[in-house]
PADOBA-97144 format. One record per residue: residue in three letters; x, y, z of N, C-alpha, C in turn; residue number from 1. Coordinates in steps of 0.001 Angstrom, whole numbers, plus 500000, padded with zeros to 6 digits. Each point is the difference from the previous one (the first is absolute). Last residue first. Layout:
REC   resn       nX       nY       nZ      caX      caY      caZ       cX       cY       cZ   resi
REC    ALA        X        Y        Z        X        Y        Z        X        Y        Z    NUM
...
# end
This chain:
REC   resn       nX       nY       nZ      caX      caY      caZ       cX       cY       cZ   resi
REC    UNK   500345   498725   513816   499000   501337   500449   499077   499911   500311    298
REC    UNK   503780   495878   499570   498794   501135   499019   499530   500605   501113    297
REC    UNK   503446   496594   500305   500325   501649   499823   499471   500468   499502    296
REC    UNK   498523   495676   500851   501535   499714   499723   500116   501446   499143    295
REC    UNK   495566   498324   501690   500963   499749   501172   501736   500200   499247    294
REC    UNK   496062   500762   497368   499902   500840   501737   500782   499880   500809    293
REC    UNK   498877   498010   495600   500960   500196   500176   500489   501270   500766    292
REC    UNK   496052   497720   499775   501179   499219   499053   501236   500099   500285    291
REC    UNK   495756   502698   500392   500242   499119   501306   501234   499144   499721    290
REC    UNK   498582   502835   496115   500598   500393   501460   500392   499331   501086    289
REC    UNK   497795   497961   496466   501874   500296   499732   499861   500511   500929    288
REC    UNK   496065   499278   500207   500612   498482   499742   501417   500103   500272    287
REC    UNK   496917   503580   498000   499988   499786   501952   500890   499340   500402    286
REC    UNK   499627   500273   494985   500316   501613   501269   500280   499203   500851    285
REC    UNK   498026   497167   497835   500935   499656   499741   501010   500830   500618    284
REC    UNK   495124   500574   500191   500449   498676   500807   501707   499825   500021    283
REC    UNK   498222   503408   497236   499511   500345   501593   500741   499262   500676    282
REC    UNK   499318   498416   495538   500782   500870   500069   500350   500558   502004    281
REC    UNK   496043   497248   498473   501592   499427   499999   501115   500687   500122    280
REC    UNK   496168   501713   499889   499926   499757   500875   501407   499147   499949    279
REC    UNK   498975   504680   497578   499823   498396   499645   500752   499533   501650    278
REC    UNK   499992   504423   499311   498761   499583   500196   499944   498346   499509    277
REC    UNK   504004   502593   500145   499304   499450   501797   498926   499723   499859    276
REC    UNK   502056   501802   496265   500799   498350   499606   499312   499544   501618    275
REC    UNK   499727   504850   499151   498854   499107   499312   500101   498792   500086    274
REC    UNK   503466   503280   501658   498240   499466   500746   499343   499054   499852    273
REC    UNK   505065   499432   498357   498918   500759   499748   499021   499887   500939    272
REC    UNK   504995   499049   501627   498396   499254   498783   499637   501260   500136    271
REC    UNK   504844   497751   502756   499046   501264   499353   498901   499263   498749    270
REC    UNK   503992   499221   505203   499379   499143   498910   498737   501155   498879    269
REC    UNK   505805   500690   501870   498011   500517   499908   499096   499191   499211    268
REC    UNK   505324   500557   502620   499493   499018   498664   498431   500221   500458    267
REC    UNK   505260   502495   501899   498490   499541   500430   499285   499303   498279    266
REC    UNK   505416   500528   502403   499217   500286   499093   498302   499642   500000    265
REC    UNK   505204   502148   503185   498689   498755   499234   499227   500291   499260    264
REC    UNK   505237   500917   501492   499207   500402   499810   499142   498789   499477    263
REC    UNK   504298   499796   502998   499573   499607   499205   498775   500689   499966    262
REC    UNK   503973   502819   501743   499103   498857   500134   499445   499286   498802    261
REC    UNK   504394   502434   501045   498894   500811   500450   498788   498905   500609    260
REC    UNK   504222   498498   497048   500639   500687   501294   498872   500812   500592    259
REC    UNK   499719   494769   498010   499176   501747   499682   500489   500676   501249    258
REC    UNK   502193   495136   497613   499839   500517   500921   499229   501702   499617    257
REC    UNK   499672   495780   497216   501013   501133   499888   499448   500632   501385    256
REC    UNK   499039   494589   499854   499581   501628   499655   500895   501048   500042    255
REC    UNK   499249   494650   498062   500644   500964   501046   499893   501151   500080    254
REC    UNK   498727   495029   497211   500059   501494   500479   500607   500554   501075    253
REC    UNK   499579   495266   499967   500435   499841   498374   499635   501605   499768    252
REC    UNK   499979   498259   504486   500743   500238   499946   500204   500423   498343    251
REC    UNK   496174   498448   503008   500415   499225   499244   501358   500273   499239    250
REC    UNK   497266   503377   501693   500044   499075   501712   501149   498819   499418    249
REC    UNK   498840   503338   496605   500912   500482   500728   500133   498506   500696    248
REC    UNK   496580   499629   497860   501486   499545   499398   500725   501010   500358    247
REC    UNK   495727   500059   501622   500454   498715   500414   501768   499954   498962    246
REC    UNK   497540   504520   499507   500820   499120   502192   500265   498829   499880    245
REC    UNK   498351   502113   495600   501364   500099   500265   500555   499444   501453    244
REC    UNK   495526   501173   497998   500850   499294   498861   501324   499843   500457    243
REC    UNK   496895   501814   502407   499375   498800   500309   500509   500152   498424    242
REC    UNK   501329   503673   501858   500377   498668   500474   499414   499369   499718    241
REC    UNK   501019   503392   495923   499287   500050   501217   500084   498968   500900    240
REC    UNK   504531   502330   497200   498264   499027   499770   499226   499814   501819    239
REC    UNK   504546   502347   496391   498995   499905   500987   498287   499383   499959    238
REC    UNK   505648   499441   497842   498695   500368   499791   498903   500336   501488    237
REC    UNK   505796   498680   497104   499270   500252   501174   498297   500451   499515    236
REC    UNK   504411   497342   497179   499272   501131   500028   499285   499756   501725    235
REC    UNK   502217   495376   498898   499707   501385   498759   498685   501202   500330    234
REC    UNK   501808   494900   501581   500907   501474   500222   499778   501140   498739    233
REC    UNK   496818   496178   500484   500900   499796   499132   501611   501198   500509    232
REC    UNK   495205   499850   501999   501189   499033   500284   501106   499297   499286    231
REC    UNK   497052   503624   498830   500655   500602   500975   500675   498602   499891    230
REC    UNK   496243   499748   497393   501988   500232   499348   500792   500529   500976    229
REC    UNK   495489   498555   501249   500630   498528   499826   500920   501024   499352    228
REC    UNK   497938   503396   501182   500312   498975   501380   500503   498736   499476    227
REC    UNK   497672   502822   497105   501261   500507   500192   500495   499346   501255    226
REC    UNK   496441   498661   497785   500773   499418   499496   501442   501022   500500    225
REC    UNK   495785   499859   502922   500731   498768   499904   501207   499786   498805    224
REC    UNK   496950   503988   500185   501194   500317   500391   500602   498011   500341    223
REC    UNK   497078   501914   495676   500140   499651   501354   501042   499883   500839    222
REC    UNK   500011   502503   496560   498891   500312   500493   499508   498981   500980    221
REC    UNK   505026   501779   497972   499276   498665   499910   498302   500592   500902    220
REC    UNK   505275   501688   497662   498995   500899   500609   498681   499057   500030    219
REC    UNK   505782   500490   499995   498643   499599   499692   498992   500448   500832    218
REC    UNK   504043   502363   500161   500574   498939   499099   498420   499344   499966    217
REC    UNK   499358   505064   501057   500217   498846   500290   500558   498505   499299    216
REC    UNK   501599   505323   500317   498886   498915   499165   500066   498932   500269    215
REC    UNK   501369   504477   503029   500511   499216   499117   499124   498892   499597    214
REC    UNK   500047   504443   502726   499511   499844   498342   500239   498655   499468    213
REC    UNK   499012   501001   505352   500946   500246   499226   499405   499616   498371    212
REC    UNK   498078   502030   505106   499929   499119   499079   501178   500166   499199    211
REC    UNK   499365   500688   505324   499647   500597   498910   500056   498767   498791    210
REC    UNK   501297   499787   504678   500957   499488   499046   499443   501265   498625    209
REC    UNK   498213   498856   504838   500633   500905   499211   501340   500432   499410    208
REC    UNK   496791   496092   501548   501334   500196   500545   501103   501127   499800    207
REC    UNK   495438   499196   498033   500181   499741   501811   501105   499734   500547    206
REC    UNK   499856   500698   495341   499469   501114   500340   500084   499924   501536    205
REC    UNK   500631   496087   497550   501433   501483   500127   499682   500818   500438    204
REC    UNK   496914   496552   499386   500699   500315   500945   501025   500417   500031    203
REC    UNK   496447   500532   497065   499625   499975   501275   501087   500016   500952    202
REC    UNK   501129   499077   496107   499684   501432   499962   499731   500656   501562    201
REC    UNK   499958   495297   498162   501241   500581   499903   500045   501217   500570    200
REC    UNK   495730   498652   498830   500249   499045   501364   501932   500285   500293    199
REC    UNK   497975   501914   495918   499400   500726   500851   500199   499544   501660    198
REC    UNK   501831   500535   494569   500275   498963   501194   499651   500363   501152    197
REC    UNK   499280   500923   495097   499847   501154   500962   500523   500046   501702    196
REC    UNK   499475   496921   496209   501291   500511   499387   499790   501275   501374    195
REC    UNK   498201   495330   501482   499996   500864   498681   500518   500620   499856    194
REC    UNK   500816   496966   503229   498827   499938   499484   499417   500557   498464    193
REC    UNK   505310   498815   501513   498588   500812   500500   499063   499369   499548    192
REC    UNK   505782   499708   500686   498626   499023   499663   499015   500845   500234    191
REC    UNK   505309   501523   499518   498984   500121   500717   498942   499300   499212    190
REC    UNK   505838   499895   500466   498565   499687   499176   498953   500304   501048    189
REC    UNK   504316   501823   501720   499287   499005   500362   498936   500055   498501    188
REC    UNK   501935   503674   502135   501328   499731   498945   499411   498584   499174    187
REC    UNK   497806   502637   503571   499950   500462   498799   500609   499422   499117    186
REC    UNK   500521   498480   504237   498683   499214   499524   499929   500996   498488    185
REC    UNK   504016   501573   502657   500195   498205   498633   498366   499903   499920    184
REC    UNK   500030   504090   502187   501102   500053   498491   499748   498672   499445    183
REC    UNK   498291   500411   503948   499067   500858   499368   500887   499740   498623    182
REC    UNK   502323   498144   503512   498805   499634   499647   499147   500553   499165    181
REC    UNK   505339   500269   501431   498679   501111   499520   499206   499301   499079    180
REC    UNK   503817   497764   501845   500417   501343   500753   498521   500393   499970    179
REC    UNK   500121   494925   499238   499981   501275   499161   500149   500955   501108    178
REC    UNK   498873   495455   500503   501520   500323   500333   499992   501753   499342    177
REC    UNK   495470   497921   500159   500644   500322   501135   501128   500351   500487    176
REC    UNK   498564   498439   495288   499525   501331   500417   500554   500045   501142    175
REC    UNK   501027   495791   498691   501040   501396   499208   499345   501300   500609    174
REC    UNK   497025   496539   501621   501708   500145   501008   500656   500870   499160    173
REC    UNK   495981   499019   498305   500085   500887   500823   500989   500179   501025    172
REC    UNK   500236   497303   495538   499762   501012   500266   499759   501588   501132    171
REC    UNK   499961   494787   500674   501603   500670   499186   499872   501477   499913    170
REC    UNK   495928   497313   501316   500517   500719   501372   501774   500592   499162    169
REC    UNK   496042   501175   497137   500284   498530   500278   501365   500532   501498    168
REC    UNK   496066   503515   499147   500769   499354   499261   500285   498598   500481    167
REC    UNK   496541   504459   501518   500372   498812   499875   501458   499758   498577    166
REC    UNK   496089   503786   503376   500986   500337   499110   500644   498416   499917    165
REC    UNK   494981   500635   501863   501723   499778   500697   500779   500149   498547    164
REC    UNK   494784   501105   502811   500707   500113   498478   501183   500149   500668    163
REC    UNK   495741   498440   501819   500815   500717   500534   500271   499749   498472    162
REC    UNK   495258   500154   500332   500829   499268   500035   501231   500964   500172    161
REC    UNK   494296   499939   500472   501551   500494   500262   501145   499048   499613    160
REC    UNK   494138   500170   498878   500970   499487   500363   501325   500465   499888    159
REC    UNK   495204   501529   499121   499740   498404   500327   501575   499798   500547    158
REC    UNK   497137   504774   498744   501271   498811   500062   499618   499342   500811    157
REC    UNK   496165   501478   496457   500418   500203   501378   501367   499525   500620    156
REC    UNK   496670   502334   495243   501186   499528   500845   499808   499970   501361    155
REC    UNK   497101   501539   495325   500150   499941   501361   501553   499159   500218    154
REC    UNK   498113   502650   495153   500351   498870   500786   500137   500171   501897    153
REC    UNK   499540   503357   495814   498814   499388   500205   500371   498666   500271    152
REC    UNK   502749   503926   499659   498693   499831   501223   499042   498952   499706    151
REC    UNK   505419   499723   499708   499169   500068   499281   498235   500221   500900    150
REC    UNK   504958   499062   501329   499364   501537   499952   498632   500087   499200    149
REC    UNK   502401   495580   503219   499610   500488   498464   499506   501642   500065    148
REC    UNK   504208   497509   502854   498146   500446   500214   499827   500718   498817    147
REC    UNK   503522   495817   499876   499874   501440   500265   498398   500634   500454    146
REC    UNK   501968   495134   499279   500936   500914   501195   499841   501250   499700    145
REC    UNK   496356   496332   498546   500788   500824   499552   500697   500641   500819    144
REC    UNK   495923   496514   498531   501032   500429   501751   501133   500655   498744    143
REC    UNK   494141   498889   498803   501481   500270   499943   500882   499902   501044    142
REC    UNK   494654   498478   497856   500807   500497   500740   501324   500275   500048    141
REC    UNK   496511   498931   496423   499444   500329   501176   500878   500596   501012    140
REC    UNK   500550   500382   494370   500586   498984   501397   498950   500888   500978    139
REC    UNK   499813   501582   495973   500215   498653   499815   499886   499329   500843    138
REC    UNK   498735   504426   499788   498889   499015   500329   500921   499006   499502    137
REC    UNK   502203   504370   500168   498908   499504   498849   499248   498828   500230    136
REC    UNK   502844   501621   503449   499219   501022   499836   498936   500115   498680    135
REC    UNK   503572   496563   501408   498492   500180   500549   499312   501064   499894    134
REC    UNK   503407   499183   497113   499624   499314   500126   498667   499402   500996    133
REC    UNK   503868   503616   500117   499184   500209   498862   498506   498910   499968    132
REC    UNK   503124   499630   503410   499150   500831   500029   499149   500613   499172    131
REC    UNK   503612   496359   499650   498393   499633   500771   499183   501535   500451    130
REC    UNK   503657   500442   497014   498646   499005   499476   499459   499281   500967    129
REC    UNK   503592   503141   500598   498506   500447   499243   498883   498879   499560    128
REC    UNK   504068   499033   503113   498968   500799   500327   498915   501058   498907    127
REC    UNK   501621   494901   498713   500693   500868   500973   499257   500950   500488    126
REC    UNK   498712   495049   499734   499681   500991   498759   501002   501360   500623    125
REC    UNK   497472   494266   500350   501747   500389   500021   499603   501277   499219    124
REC    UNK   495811   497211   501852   500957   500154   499112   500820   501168   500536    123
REC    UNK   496460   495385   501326   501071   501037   500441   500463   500613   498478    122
REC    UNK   494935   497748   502181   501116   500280   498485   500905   500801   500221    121
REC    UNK   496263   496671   502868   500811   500837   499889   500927   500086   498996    120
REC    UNK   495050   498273   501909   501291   499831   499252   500618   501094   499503    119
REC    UNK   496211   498072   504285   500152   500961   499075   501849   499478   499212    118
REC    UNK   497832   497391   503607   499223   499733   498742   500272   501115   499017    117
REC    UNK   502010   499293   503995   498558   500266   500375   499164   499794   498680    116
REC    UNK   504534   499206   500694   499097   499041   500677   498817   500267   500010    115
REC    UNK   502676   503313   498076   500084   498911   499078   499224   498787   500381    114
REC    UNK   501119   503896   503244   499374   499974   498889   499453   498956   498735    113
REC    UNK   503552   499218   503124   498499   500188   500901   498876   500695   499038    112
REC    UNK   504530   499263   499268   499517   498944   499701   498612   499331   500374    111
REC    UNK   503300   504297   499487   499068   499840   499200   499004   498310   500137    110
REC    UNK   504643   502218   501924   499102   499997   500248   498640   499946   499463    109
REC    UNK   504198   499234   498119   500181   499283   501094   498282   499953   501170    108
REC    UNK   501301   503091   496330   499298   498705   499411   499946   499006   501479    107
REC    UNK   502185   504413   500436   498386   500284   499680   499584   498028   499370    106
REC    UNK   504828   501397   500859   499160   500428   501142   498672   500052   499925    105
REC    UNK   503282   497895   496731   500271   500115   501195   499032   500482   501300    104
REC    UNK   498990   500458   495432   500071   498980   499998   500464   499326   501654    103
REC    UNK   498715   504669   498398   498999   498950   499788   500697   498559   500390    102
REC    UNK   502913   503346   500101   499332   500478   500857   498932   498956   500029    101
REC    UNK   502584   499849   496190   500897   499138   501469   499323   500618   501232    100
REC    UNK   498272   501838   495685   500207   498456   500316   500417   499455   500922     99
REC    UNK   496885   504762   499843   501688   499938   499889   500292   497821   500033     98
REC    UNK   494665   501464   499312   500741   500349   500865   501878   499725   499377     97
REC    UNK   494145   498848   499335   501413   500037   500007   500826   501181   500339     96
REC    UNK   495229   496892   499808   500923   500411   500872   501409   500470   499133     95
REC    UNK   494353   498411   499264   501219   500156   499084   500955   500746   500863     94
REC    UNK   495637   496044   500996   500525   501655   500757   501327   500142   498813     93
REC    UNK   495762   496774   498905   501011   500232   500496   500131   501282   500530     92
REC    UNK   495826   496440   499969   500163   500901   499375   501785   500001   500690     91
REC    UNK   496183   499075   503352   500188   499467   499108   501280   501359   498798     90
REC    UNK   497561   498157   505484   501336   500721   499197   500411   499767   498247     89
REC    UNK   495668   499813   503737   500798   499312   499287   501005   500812   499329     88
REC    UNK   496916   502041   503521   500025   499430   499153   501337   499372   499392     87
REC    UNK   499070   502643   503812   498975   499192   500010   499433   498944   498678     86
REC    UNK   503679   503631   501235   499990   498888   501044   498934   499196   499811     85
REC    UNK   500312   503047   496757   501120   499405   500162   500111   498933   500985     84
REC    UNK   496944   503517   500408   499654   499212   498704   500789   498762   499640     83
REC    UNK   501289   503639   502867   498896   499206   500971   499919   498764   499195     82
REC    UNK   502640   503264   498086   500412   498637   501365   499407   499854   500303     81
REC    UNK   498291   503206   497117   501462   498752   498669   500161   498996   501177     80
REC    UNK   498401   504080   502367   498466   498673   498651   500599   498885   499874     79
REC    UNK   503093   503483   501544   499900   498867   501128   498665   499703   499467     78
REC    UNK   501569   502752   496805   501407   498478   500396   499230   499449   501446     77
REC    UNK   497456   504068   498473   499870   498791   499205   501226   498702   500205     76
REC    UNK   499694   503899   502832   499104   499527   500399   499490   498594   498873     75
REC    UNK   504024   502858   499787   500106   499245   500801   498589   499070   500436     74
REC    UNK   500424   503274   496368   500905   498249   499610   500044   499323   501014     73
REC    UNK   497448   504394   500697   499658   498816   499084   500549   499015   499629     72
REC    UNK   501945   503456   502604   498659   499545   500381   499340   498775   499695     71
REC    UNK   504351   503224   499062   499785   498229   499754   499181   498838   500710     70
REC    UNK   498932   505523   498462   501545   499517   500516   499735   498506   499198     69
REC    UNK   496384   504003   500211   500228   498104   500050   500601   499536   500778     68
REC    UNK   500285   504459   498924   498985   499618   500751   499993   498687   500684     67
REC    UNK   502590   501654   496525   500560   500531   501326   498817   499421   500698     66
REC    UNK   498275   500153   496177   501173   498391   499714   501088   500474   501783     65
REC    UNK   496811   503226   498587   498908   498498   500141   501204   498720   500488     64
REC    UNK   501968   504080   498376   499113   500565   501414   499287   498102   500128     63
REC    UNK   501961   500634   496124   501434   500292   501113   498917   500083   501090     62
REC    UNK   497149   500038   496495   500610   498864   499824   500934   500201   501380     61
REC    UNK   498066   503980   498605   498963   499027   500770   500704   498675   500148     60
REC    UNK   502898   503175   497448   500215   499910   501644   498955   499524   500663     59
REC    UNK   500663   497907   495687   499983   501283   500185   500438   499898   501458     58
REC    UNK   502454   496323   496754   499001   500327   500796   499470   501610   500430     57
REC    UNK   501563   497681   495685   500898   500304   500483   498586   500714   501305     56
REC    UNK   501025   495788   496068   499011   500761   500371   500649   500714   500916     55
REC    UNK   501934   497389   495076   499517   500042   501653   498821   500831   500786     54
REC    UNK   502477   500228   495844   500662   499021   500366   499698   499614   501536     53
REC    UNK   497399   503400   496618   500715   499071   499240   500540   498950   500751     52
REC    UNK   496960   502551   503245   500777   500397   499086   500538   498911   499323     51
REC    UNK   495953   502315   503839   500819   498445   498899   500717   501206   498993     50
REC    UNK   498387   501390   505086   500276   499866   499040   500599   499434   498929     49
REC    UNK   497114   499266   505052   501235   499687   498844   499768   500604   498819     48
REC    UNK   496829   500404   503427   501271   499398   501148   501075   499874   498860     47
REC    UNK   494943   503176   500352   501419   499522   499054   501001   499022   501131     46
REC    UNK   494963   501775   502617   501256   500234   499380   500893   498957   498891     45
REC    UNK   496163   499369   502705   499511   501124   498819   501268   501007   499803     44
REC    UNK   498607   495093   502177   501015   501246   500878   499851   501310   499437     43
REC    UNK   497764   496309   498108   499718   499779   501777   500718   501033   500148     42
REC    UNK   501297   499652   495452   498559   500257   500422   499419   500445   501622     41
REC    UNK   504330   497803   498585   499825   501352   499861   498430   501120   500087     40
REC    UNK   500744   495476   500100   500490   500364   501522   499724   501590   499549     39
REC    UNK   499278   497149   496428   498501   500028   501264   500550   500409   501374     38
REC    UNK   503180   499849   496337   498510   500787   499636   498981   500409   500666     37
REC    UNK   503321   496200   500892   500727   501592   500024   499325   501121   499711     36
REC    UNK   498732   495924   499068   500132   499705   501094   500355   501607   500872     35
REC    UNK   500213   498665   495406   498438   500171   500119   500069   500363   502132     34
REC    UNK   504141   498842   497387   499411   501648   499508   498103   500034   500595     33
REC    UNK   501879   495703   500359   501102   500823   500989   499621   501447   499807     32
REC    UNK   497732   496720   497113   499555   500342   501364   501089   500697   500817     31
REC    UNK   501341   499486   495863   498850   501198   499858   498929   499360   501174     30
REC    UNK   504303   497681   499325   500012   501683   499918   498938   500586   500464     29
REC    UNK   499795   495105   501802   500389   500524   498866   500395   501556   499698     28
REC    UNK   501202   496184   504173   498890   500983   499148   500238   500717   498981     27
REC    UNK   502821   497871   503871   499259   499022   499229   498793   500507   499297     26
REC    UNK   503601   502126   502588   498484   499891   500454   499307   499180   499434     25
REC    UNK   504294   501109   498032   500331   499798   501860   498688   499419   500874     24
REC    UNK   499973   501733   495041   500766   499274   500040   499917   499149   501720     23
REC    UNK   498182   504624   499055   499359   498469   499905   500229   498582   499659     22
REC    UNK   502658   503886   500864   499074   499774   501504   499080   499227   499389     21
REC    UNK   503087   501331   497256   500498   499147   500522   499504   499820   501165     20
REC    UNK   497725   502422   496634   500614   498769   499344   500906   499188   500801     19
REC    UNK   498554   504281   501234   498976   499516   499822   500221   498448   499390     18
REC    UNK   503422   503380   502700   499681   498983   498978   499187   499498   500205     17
REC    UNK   502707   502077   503127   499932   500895   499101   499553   499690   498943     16
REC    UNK   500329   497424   504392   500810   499681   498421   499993   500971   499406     15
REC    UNK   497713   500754   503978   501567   499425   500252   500623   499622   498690     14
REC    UNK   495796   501767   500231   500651   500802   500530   501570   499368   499860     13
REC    UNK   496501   497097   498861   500189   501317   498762   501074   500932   500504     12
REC    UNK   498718   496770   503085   500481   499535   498893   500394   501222   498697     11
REC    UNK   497419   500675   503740   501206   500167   500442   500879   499343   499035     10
REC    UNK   495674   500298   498859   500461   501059   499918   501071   500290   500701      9
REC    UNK   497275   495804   499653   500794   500401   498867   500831   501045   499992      8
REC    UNK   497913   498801   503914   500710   499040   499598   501423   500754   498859      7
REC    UNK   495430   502033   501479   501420   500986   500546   501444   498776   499923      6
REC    UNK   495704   498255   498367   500352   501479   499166   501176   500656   500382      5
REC    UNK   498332   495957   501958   500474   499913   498645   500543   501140   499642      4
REC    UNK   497281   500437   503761   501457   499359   500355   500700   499701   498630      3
REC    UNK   496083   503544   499707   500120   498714   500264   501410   499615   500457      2
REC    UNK   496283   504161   499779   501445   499801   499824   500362   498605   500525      1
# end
């Protein structure tokens, strides 16, 4: 029973896919099926039944793969770093992540990577498509403000941020003269993220406010463009601080006062196992954590 073999077969396990565990493994079908053959053999048990759209594991499979755990990704990501430290950085890393998260808080730090000789490819994607996206081998790594449910991705949070309910300071003086805060911010255009307005949401809820039905006047995926129409006196929004403290400090925002508290939000850096066996990759893991260790990561 080879290290390859129980390789492939957490692969098989985790994709449900002979076609997308050899996708991930850099191998063809019919060694991924050959690989799987020869475990089944060594063990003299079935680990998968195939079907039209996949493969669906037996309970020898659930038992072997409980066994494991994340035995194996951990003992192959620190290969990927030894390897890493001792060799040249070649080749790119594909990063992406929410835009104004990448650009503001994640590029700033990247310059230590890039010195080292490895190259970096940012892209702009919401939350299905960087999760969709690594879970199909496009992208090596992700940051996403949610923890992915998907099993066949890892996650670790990397970073807190406070969350402040905002407008232009006109605006939040009409709100403050108001008998009933809860009433005028309803009364107020609302800016979101998306139609589900989840950073909005967040904090009505922490101020138990609950949620309200009303549609957001826009609805922008990065949040920098709902922050440049705030200072137009228009509408209120919530955003995370490291889009919003220096232009509070700078007076061109202002915060709707939170009669409870301000609620926070956590940001998870996430990959595939498999994306730890490349050393660059590893390198690029590691790189970020330490990165951004010091400014409300976990």
């Amino acid at each position: 029973m080879s290290l390859q073999h129980l390789r492939t077969f957490v692969e098989v396990f985790r994709q449900r896919s002979i076609t997308g565990a050899a996708r991930n493994l850099g191998l063809t079908q019919p060694a991924v099926s050959q690989h799987i053959a020869a475990l089944e053999t060594a063990i003299e048990r079935d680990l998968f039944e195939r079907h039209a759209k996949g493969v669906i594991p037996t309970a020898a499979a659930d038992e072997l793969a409980a066994s494991l755990g994340d035995r194996l990704d951990v003992a192959e990501a620190a290969l990927a770093a030894a390897r890493a430290r001792s060799s040249d950085m070649t080749g790119a890393v594909r990063l992406i992540g929410n835009g104004d998260f990448l650009a503001e808080m994640v590029a700033p730090r990247l310059l230590g990577l890039m010195k080292s000789g490895l190259r970096v490819r940012l892209h702009a994607g919401d939350r299905e498509g960087i999760l969709g996206g690594l879970a199909e081998g496009q992208y090596d790594l992700g940051i996403c403000a949610f923890r992915p449910p998907d099993r066949r991705l890892r996650s670790m949070q990397i970073h807190v941020e406070s969350i402040y309910a905002v407008a232009s300071p006109a605006v939040v003086d009409r709100l403050r003269s108001a008998p009933d805060l809860e009433a005028a911010l309803m009364g107020e255009p609302i800016l979101t993220y998306t139609l589900e307005r989840p950073l909005v949401d967040e904090w009505l809820g922490a101020n138990h406010w609950g949620s309200h039905t009303i549609s957001p006047a826009l609805i922008g995926q990065d949040l920098r463009c709902l922050r440049g129409l705030l200072a137009h006196d228009f509408g209120w929004t919530a955003l995370p601080g490291y889009l919003c403290e220096e232009y509070l400090a700078q007076g061109k925002l202002a915060e709707i006062p939170a009669p409870v508290a301000r609620p926070t939000h956590p940001y998870y850096l996430v990959w595939t196992p498999s994306a730890l066996r490349q050393p660059r990759v590893a390198f690029a893991h590691r790189t970020l954590l330490a990165e951004l260790a010091g400014n409300g990561a976990v």
